[in-house]
DOROMAR-909953 format. One record per residue (C-alpha): x, y, z; residue number from 1; residue in one letter. Coordinates in steps of 0.2 Angstrom, whole numbers. Layout:
(rodo (X,Y,Z),NUM,a) ...
END
This chain:
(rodo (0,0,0),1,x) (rodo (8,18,-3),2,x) (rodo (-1,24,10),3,x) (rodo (1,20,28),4,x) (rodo (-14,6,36),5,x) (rodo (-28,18,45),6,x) (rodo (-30,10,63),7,x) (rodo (-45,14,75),8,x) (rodo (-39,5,93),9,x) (rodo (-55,-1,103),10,x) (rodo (-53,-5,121),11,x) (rodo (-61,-1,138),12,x) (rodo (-44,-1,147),13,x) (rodo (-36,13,148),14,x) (rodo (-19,0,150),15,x) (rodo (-21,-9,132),16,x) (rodo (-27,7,125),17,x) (rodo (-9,14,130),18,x) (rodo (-2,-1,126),19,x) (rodo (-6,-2,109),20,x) (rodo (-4,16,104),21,x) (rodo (13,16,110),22,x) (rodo (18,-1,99),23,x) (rodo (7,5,84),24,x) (rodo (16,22,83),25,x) (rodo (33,15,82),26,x) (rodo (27,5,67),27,x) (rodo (31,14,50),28,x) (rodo (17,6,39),29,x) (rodo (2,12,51),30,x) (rodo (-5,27,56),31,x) (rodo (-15,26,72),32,x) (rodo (-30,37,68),33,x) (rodo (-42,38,85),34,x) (rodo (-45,28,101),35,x) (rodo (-63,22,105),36,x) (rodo (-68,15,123),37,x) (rodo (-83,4,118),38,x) (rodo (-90,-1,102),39,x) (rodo (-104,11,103),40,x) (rodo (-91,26,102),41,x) (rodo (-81,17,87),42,x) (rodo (-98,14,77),43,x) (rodo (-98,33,77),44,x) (rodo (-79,36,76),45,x) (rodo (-77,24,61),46,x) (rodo (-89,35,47),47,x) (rodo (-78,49,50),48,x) (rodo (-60,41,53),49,x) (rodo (-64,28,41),50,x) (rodo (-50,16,47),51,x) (rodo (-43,2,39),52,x) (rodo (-43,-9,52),53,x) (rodo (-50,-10,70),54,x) (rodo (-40,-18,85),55,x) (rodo (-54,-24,94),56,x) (rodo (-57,-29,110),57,x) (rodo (-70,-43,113),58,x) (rodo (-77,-39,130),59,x) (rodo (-80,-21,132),60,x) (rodo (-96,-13,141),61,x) (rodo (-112,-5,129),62,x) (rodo (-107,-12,112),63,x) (rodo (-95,-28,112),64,x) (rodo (-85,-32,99),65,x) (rodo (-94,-46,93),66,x) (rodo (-108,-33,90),67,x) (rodo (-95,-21,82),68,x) (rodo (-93,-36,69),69,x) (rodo (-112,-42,68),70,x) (rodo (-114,-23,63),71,x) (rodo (-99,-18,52),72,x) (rodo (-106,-36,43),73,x) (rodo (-123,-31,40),74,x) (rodo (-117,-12,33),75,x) (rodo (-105,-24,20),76,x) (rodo (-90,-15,29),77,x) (rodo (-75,-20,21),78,x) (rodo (-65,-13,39),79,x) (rodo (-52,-28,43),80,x) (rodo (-51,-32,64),81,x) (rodo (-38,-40,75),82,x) (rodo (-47,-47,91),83,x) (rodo (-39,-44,110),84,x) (rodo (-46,-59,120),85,x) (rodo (-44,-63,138),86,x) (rodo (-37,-82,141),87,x) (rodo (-54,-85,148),88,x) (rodo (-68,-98,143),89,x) (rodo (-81,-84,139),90,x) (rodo (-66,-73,129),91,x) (rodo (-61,-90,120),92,x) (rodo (-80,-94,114),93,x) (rodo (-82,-76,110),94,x) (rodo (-67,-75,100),95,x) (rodo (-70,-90,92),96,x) (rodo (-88,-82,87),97,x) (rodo (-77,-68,80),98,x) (rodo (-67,-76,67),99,x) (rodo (-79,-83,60),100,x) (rodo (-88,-67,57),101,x) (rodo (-72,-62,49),102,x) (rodo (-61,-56,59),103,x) (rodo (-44,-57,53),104,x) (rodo (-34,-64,69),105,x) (rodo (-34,-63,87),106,x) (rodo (-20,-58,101),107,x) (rodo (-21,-65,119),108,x) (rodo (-20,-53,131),109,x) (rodo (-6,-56,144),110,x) (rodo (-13,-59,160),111,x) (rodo (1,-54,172),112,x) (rodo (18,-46,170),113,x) (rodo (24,-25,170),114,x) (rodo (19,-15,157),115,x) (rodo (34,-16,146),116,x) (rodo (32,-35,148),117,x) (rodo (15,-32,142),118,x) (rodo (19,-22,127),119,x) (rodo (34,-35,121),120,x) (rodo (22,-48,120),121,x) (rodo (8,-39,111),122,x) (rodo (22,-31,98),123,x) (rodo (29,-50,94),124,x) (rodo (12,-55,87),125,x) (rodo (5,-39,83),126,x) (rodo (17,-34,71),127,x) (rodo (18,-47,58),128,x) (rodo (1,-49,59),129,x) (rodo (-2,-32,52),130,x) (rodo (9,-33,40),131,x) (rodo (2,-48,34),132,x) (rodo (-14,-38,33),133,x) (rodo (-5,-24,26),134,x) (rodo (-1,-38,10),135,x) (rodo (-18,-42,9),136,x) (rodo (-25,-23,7),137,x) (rodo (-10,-21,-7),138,x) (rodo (-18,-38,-16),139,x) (rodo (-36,-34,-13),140,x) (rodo (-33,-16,-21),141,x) (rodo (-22,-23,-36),142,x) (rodo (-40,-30,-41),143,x) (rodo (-50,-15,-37),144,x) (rodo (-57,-24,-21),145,x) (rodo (-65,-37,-33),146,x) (rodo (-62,-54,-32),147,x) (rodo (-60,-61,-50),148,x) (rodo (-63,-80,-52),149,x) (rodo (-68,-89,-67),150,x) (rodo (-77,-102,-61),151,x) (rodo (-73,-116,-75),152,x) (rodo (-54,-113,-70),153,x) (rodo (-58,-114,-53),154,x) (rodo (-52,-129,-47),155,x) (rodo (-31,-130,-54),156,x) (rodo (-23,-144,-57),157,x) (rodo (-3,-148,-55),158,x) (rodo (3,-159,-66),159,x) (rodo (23,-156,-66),160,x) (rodo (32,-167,-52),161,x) (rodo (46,-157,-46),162,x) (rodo (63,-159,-36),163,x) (rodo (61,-156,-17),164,x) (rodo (78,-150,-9),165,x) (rodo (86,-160,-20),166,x) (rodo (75,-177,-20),167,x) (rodo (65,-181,-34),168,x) (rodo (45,-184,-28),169,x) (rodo (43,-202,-37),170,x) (rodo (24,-204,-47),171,x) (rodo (15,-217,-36),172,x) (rodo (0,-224,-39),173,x) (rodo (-17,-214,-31),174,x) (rodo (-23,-225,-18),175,x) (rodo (-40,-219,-9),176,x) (rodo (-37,-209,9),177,x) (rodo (-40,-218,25),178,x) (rodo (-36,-203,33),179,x) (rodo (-37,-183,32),180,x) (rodo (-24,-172,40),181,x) (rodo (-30,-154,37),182,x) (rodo (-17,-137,44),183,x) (rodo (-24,-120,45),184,x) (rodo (-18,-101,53),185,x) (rodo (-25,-85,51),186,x) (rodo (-41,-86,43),187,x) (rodo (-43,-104,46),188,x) (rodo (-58,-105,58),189,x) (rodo (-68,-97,47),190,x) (rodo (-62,-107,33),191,x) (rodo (-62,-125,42),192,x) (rodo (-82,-120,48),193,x) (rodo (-85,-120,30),194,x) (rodo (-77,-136,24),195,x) (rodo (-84,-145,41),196,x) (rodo (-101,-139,36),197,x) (rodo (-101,-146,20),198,x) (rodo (-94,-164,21),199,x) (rodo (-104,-177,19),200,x) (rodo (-112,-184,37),201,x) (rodo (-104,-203,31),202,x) (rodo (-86,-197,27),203,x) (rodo (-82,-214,31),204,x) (rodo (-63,-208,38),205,x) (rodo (-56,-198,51),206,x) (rodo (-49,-181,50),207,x) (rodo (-35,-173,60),208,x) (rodo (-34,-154,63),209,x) (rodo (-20,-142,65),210,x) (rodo (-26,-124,68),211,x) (rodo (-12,-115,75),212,x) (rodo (-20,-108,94),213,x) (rodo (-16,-107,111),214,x) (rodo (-24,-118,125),215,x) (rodo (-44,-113,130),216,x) (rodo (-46,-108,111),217,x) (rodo (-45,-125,103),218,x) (rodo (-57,-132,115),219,x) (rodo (-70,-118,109),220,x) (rodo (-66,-122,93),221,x) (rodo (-70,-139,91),222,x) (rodo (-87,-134,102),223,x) (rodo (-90,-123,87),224,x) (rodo (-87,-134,73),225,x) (rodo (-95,-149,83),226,x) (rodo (-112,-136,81),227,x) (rodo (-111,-135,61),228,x) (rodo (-110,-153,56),229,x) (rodo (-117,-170,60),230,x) (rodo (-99,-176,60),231,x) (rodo (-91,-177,79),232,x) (rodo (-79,-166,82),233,x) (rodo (-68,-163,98),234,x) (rodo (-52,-158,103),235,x) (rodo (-41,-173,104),236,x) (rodo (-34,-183,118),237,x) (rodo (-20,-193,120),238,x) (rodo (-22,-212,118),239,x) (rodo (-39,-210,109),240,x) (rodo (-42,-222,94),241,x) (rodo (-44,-215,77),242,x) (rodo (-63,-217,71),243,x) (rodo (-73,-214,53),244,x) (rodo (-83,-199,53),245,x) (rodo (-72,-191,71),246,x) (rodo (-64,-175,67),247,x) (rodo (-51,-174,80),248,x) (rodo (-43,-155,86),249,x) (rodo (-24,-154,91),250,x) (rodo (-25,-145,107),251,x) (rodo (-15,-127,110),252,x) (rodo (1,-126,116),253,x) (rodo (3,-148,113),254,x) (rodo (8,-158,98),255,x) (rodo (-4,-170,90),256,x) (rodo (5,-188,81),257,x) (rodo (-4,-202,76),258,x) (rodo (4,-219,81),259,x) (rodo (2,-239,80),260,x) (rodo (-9,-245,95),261,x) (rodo (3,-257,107),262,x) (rodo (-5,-272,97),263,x) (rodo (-3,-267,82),264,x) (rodo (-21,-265,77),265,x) (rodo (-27,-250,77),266,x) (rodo (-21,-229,76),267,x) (rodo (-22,-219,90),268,x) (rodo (-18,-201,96),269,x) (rodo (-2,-196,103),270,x) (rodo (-2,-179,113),271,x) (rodo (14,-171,117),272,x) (rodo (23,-159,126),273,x) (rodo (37,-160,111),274,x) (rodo (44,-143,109),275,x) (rodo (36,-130,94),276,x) (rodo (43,-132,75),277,x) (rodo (41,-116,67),278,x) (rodo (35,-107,83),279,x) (rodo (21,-117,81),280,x) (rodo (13,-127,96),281,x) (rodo (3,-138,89),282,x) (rodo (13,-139,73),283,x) (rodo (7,-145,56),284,x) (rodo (23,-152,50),285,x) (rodo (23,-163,68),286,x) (rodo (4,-170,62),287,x) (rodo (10,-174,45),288,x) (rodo (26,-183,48),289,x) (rodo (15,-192,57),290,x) (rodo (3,-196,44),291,x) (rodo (17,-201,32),292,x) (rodo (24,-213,41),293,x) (rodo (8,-223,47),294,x) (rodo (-2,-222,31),295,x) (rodo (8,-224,16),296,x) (rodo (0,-214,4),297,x) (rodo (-15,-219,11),298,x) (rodo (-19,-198,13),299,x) (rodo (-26,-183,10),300,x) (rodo (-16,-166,17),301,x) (rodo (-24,-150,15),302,x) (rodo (-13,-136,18),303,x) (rodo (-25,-120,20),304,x) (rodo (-23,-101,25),305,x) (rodo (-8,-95,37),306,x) (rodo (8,-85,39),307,x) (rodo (21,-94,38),308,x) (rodo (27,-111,32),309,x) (rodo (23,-123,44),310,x) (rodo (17,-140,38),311,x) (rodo (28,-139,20),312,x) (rodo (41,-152,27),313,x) (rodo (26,-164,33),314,x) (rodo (17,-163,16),315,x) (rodo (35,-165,7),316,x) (rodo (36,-184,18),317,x) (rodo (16,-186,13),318,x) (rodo (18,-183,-3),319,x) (rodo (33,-191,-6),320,x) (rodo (23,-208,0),321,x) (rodo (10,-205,-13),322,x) (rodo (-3,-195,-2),323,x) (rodo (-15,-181,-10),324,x) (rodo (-10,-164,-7),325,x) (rodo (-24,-148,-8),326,x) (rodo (-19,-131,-4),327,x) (rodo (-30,-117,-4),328,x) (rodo (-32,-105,-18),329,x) (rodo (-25,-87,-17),330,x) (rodo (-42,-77,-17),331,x) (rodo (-50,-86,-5),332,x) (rodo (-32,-88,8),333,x) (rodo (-34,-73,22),334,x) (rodo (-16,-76,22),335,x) (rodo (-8,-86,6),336,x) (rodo (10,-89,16),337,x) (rodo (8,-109,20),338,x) (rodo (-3,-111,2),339,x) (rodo (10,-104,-6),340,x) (rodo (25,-112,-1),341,x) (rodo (19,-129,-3),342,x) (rodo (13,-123,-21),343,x) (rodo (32,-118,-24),344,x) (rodo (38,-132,-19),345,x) (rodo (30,-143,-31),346,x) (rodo (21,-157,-19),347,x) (rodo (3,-148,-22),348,x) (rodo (-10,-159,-34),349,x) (rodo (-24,-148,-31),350,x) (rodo (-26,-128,-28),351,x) (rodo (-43,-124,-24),352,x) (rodo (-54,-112,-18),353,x) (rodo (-61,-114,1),354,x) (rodo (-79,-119,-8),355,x) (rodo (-73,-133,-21),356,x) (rodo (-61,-140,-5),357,x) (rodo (-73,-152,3),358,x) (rodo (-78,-159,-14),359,x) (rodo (-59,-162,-16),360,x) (rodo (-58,-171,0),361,x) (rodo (-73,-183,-5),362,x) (rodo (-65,-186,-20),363,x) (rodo (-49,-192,-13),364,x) (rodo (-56,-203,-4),365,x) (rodo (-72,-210,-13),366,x) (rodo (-69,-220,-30),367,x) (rodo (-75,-210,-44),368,x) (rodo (-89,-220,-53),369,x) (rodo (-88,-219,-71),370,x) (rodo (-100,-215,-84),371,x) (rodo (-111,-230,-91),372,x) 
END
């Protein structure tokens, strides 16, 4: 963007207000415009300051932020937000609520610890996360804040096998998935709702998810998808079998494997407290080795929306094993980071748009009946 991003900070405490202003103006790319206590005061701030993007706090007094939301929703607001949520129960749920109205990510306010302390932690996730958006504004405007998609191209298909740090991915026959491994970041609850909501009840095979969270939040997350589909979902537990038609949630600040029962039979779920790859705790890549060692091909990854590149190393072992790899589309992608890398690395069969991805999934892993 040439010019610098418009910010309207909304927050009840004075503390957070202080906080943020003080990171935010030390940032060259944005330009703190206003301050609003409630949401109520920001409605009315936002017509004249028209900001670009709102950091909003959840739980404030007269007009929350989930109301902010449900209103800038209903006015076709294109104003972006970056929720502050308290590492509570009732700020987790509500948070979660929030992405899926479109909120473009979420901090964790730090519950103890001096102001400086405070403001450290806030700037190290902050920051990227705005300049992330930052990209997303230059993109959006390159197409005149259009989304241009032709529909009968919508779905792409790789054909080229490429070399991988130096290893050549062999062809292997398709087989049918037994299992999907699905990893998401910014922009993914919203996007994961969506697929869940639109697979079929009788899947027939059980689905692992890695959406980089803390703790609390993954537990609401799963309670919210659990509501949008007759499939089960929950967050995962350690020594828990794998079953069809179970959508199992890696748990915040753990990391999620899959691993041979003790006789041999069965997968099961193996929740650890292995350190993070890539700053990430849970961590895609950690799922995915997983998946390439215990089903040979016999997979489906999915590698969806995010900063970053966590999960590229796990889907190079899948796909190298002869799984199915999908990775969200561009225009579609809050963030197109972890799509994109796994796109330049060659080990993508699919790119698809966030509609046509559950309709991939069911085709990797139900025959395709021919025409009589």
């Amino acid at each position: 963007m040439d010019e610098p991003l418009k910010i309207l900070i909304v927050d009840d405490s004075i503390f957070y207000r202080k906080i943020l202003k003080d990171i935010l103006s030390e940032l060259p790319y944005v330009s703190v415009v206003g301050t609003a206590s409630n949401g109520k005061t920001a409605m009315s701030r936002i017509k004249s300051l028209k900001p670009d993007i709102l950091t909003l706090d959840i739980e404030m007094p007269v007009m929350n932020g989930l109301e902010v939301l449900y209103e800038l929703q209903n006015k076709n607001s294109n104003i972006g937000a970056i929720i502050l949520s308290s590492l509570t129960q009732k700020g987790s749920e509500m948070t979660i609520k929030a992405l899926e109205l479109g909120a473009f990510d979420f901090i964790s306010k730090p519950e103890a610890g001096t102001l400086k302390e405070n403001k450290a932690a806030i700037e190290q996730i902050l920051a990227p996360m705005l300049k992330a958006y930052e990209r997303k504004m230059s993109i959006h405007n390159i197409f005149n804040g259009t989304t241009k998609v032709i529909k009968e191209n919508i779905v792409k298909k790789i054909s080229s096998i490429k070399k991988i740090t130096g290893i050549a991915i062999k062809r292997r026959k398709r087989h049918l998935s037994k299992i999907i491994a699905i990893g998401a970041s910014t922009g993914g609850p919203r996007a994961l709702s969506y697929i869940i909501s639109n697979l079929p009840p009788d899947i027939g095979v059980p689905i692992l998810i890695v959406q980089h969270m803390p703790a609390i939040f993954t537990e609401s997350l799963a309670k919210s998808l659990n509501s949008k589909t007759s499939l089960n979902v929950t967050e995962a537990k350690d020594g828990q079998s794998l079953k069809p038609n179970n959508i199992y949630i890696a748990p915040g600040n753990k990391q999620m494997k899959v691993v041979k029962s003790v006789d041999n039979k069965d997968k099961i779920i193996r929740i650890k407290d292995d350190p993070p790859e890539n700053s990430c705790k849970p961590s895609i890549d950690y799922l995915f080795r997983s998946i390439a060692e215990q089903y040979h091909g016999h997979s489906t990854g999915i590698i969806m929306t995010g900063m970053g590149m966590d999960g590229i190393e796990g889907l190079t072992d899948m796909k190298k094993t002869g799984a199915r790899v999908i990775a969200q589309d561009e225009e579609t992608s809050v963030v197109f980071g972890m799509p994109k890398k796994a796109i330049e690395a060659g080990i993508v069969d699919v790119i698809a748009p966030l509609e046509y991805i559950a309709t991939e999934i069911t085709k990797s892993i139900k025959p395709i009946k021919k025409a009589s």
